[in-house]
Structure formats: structure tokens, C-alpha cells
C-alpha positions in Angstrom: 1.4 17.4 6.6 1.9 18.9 3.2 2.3 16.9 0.1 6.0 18.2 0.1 6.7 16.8 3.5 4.6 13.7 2.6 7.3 10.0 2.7 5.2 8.3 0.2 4.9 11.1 -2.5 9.1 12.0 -2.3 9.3 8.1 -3.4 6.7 8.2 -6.3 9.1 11.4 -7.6 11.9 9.5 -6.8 13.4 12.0 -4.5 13.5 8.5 -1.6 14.6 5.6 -2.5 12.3 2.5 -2.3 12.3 -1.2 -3.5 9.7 -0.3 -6.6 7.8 -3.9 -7.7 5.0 -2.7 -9.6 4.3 0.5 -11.6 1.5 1.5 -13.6 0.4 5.2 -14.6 -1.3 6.1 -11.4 0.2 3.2 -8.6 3.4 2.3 -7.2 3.9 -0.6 -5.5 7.2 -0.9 -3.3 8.3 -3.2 -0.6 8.1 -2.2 3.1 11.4 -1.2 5.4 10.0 -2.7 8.1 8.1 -5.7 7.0 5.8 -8.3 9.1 5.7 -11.0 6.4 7.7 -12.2 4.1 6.0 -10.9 1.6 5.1 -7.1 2.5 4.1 -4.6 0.4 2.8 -0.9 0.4 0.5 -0.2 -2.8 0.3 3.8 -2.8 -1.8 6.2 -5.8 1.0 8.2 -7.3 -1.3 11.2 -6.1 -1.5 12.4 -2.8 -5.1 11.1 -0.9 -4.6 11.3 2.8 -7.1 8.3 3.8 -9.0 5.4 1.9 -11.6 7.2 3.0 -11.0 10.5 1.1 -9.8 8.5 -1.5 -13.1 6.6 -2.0 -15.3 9.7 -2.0 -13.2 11.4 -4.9 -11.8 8.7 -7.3 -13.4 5.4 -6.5 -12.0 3.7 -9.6 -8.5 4.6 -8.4 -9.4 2.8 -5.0 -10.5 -0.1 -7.0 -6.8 -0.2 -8.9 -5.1 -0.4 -5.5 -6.9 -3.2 -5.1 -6.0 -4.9 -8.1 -2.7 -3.8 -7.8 -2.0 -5.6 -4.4 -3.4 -8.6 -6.0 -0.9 -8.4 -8.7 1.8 -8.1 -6.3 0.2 -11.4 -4.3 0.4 -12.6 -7.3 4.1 -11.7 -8.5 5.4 -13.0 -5.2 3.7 -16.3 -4.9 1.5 -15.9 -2.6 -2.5 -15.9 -4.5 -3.0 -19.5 -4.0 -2.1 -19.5 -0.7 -3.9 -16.3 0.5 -2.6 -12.8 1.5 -3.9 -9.9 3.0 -4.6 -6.1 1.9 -4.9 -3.8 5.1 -5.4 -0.1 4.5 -4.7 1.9 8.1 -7.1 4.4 8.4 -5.9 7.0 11.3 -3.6 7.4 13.7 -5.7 4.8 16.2 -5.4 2.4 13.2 -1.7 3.1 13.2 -1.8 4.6 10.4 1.8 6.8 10.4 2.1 8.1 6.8 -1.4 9.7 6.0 -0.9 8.9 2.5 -3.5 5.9 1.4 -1.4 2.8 0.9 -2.5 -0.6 0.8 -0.6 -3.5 2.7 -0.3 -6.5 0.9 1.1 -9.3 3.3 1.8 -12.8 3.1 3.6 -15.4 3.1 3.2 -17.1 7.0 0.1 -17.6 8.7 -2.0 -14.3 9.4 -3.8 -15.5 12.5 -7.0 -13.9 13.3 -7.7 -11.3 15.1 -4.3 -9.7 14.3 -2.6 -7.3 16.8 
């Protein structure tokens, strides 16, 4: 997949729409079509990284705003105190589906354990 084919980077330019909640310089954080929790949203860098992976080894402090970002969003919607949880899919055998690193913030219900 090319960057110019890539879902994620067509709705950080714009060219898709998306249900944008949080925006700083270098994330976007939008809420999923197809969510499993009532709170469920994708934290994305507005640069293309394929994996968390590849996106550790070359900007680490990027990785670690993600991070903080999906806590904002726990935050924004309620659900800090009550817990949440940030799931990065790493693969196709992780389901990952758009091989653009995004972060899964979820909550909202119970997230029982182990999920799947």
C-alpha cells in the first residue's frame, strides 16, 4: 500500500471524511465506523508509519504522544476513572487492516479479559 492509497492518511488531508475529536500538530484522533465500545477511538500520527513497530524505531517521542493522546480522548469522553483501553494491531494476524499505526482507545462497558 502506498501512502496515496493509505484510508487513514486521505482523512488526515481531509480528502475522507471522519468524526475528528482531537487534533494536535502531528495526531488526529477520530471516532471509529465500526466501533466495539461506546467509546471507540482511532489515534493515528498525521504521517504515514505502517506499524507501531516501525514507528517506535524511528520517532519514539511521536509513539509516546499517541499515547498521551488516547488518554486525552479517555479523558474527553468520560471514561479515565473508569478505565479504558489503547490496543495497537500490529499485522494482519493481529487484525490489523489499515497498516497505518493507529491506536484504539475503547471504553465505556466492561473489557473482559482475554478479549477475542
Amino acid at each position: 500500500m502506498t501512502e496515496q492509497d493509505c484510508l487513514f492518511c486521505k482523512i488526515v488531508s481531509g480528502d475522507v471524511p471522519a468524526t475528528v475529536v482531537r487534533e494536535t500538530d502531528r495526531t488526529l484522533a477520530f471516532r471509529d465506523i465500526n466501533p466495539q465500545a461506546p467509546t471507540h477511538v482511532l489515534v493515528v500520527p498525521k504521517e504515514h508509519h505502517p506499524t507501531a513497530v516501525e514507528l517506535a524505531s524511528s520517532d519514539g517521542d511521536l509513539l509516546a504522544e499517541l499515547v498521551r493522546e488516547a488518554h486525552q480522548v479517555a479523558v474527553a469522553d468520560g471514561v479515565a476513572e473508569s478505565g479504558y483501553r489503547v490496543v495497537f494491531n500490529t499485522g494482519p494476524g493481529a487484525g490489523q487492516t489499515v497498516f497505518h499505526v493507529h491506536a484504539h482507545v475503547l471504553g465505556g462497558r466492561g473489557l473482559n479479559w482475554p478479549p477475542g
